[in-house]
N, C-alpha and C positions, 0 to 999 in steps of 0.2 A: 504494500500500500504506500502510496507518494504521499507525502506531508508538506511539500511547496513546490515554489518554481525553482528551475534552477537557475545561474546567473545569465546562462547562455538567453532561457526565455526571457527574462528582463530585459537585458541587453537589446533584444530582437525588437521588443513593445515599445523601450526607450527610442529608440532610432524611429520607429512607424511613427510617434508623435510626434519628434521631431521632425520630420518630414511631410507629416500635417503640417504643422505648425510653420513651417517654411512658405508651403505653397499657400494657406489663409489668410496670414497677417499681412504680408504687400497687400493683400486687394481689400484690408478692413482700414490701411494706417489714410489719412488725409478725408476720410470719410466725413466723419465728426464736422468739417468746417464745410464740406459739401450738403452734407444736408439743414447748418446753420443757415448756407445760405439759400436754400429752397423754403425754405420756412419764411424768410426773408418776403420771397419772391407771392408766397401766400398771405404774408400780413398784409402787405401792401395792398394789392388786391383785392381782399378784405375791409381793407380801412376803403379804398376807394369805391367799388362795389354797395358798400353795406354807408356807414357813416357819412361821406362825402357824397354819396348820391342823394341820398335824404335829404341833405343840407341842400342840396339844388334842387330838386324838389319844393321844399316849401320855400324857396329862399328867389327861384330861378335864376340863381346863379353858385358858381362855389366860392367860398373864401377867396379873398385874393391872397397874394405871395406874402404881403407883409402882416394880412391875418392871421395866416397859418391854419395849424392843428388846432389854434387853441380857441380858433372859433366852433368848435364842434363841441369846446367844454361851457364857454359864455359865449353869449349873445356879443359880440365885437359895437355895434353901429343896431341900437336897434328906431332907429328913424329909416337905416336902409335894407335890415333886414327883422319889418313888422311879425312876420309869420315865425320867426325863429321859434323852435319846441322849445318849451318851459323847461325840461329836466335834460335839453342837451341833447347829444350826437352820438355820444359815448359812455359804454355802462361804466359805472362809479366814477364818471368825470375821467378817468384816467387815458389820458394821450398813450399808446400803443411806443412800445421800442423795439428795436430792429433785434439782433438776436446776440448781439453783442454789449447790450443795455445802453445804446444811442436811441437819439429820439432820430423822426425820420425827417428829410431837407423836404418839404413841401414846396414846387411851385406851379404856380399857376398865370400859365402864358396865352393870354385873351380867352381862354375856355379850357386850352390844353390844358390839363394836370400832368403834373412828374411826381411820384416820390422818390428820394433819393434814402440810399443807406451808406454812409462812410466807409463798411466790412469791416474788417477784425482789424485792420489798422488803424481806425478811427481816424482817418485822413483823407483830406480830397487826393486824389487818384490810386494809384497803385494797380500790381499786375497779380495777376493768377488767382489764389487765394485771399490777397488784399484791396483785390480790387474794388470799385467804386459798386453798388449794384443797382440799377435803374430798374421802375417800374414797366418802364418803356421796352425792357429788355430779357424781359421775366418772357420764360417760355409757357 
């Protein structure tokens, strides 16, 4: 009757997970900020879709550029915009941030809306992973 393994079958098992673990990890490492920034690319959308539309809706028009987000929390101009909802745009007043804990660049060019997010370097431009990420650009 056998009572363990021997070294040889460890050895054998050691190596087969090793060799899992070879071929997994490359295609699990850089993930993490890929899917930060798809989340990204549905907040926005989200925010614009859902809050910003309403706000043009009762408002027939969206915030302007130097309004921002923060008219979706108070009424900005309410001689210009009478119809504003009483309790706001957004549940618990809270302005939405990007996935990096920025808030997002809001503009608004004659009707066009952009959201902007800084990414993980929290700076205007950058490449690959740090790059700038547009709503405009969101797949």
């Amino acid at each position: 009757m056998r009572r363990g393994f021997s070294l040889i079958e460890l050895m054998i098992v050691i190596v087969i997970l090793g060799l899992l673990a070879a071929m997994v990890v490359p295609n699990l490492v850089g993930k993490g900020e890929e899917a930060k920034q798809k989340i990204v690319c549905v907040n926005m959308k989200s925010l614009y879709n859902g809050p910003l539309d309403m706000f043009k809706v009762d408002n027939g028009m969206y915030p302007t550029t130097s309004e921002g987000l923060k008219a979706l929390v108070a009424n900005p101009d309410e001689e210009k915009y009478p119809n504003y909802s009483k309790q706001g745009y957004l549940k618990d007043a809270q302005i939405p941030k990007d996935s990096w804990g920025n808030g997002f660049i809001y503009v608004n060019d004659e009707g066009k809306i952009e959201l902007i997010s800084l990414g993980a370097d929290k700076k205007e431009g950058g490449k690959d992973e740090y790059a700038d990420i547009k709503m405009s650009e969101c797949k």
